[in-house]
C-alpha positions in Angstrom: 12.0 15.7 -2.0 8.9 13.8 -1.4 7.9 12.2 1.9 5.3 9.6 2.5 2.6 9.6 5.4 0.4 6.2 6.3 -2.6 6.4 8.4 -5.7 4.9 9.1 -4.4 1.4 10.8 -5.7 0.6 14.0 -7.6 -3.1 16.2 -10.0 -4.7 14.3 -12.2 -8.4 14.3 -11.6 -10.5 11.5 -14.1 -9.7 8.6 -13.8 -6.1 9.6 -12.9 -3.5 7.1 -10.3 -0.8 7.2 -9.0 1.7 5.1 -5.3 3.0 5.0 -4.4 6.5 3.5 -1.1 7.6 2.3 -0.7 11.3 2.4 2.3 13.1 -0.1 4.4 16.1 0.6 7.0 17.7 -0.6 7.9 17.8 -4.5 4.2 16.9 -6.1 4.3 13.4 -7.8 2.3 13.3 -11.0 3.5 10.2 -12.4 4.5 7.6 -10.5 3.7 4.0 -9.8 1.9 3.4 -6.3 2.7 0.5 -3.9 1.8 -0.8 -0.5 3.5 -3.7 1.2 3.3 -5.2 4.7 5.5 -6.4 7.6 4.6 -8.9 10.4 6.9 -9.0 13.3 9.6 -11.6 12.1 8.7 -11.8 8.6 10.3 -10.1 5.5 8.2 -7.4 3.7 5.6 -8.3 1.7 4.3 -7.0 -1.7 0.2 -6.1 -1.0 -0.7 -4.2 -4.0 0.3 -1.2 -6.7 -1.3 1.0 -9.2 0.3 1.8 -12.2 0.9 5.7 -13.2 -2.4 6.1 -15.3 -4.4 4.5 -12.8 -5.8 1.8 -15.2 -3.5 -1.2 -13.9 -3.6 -2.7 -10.7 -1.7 -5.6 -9.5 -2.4 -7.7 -6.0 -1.1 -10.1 -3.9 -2.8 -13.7 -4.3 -3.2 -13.7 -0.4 -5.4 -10.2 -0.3 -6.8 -10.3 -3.9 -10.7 -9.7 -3.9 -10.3 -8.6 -0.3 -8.5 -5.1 -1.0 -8.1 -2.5 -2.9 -5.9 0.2 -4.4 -6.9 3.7 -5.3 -5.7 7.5 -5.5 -7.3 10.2 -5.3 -7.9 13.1 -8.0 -5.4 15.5 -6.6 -2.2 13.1 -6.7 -1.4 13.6 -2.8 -3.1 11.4 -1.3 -3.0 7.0 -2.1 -5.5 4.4 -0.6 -5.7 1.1 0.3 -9.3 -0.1 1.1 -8.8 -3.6 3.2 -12.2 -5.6 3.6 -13.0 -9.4 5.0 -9.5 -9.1 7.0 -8.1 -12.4 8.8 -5.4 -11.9 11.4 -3.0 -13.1 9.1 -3.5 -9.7 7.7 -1.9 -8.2 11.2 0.9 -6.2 9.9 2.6 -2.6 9.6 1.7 -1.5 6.4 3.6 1.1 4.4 3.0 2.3 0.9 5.6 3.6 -1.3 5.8 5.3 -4.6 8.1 4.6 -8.0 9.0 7.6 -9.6 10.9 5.2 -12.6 10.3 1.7 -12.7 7.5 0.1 -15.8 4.4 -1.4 -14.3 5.4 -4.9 -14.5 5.3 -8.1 -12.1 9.1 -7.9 -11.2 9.2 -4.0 -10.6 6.0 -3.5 -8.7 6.4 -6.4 -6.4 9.5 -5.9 -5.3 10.1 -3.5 -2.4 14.1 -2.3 -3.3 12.5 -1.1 -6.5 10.7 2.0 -5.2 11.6 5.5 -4.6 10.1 6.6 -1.7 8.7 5.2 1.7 5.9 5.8 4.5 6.9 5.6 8.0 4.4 2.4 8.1 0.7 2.0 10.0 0.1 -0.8 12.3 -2.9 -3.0 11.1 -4.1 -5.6 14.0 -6.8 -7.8 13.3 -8.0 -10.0 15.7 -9.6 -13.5 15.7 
């Protein structure tokens, strides 16, 4: 089975800079669509961004795009989410996710019943 590890949230100003790390173990995932999505206290989850299988798609959130971005790394284990010019609206726990079957389209990647697998979720507080 695989389990999901977020890191890397913490207190930060607005136009501050972050970066979240999602950390894999268990059965190795070599092809899978990556996601990341966001809870306020409140308010539903949120789709933030995905990365499709390859690598060579990415999809984003009107509200973060050209503020964040999504990568993984070489060895498969380990997903990022680079967060820049953040606003407090941006105050969230943030959990990424990964989808083992789903095609990289709008509909799949954005919503949050569609994937596999689940991160305990990172608190990300940005303050004014």
């Amino acid at each position: 089975q695989v389990q999901l590890v977020e890191s890397g949230g913490g207190l930060v100003q607005a136009g501050g800079s972050l970066r979240l790390s999602c950390a894999a173990s268990g059965r190795t995932l070599t092809s899978y669509i990556m996601g990341w999505f966001r809870q306020a206290p409140g308010k539903e989850r949120e789709f933030v961004a995905a990365l499709s299988r390859s690598g060579g798609s990415t999809y984003y959130a009107d509200s973060v795009k050209g503020r964040f971005t999504i990568s993984r790394g070489n060895a498969k284990n380990t997903g990022y989410l680079q967060m820049n010019s953040l606003k407090p609206e941006d105050t969230a726990v943030y959990y990424c996710a990964a989808d083992l079957n789903g095609p990289f389209t709008v509909v799949v990647v954005t919503t949050d019943y569609q994937y596999d697998h689940w991160g305990q979720g990172t608190q990300v507080t940005v303050s004014s």
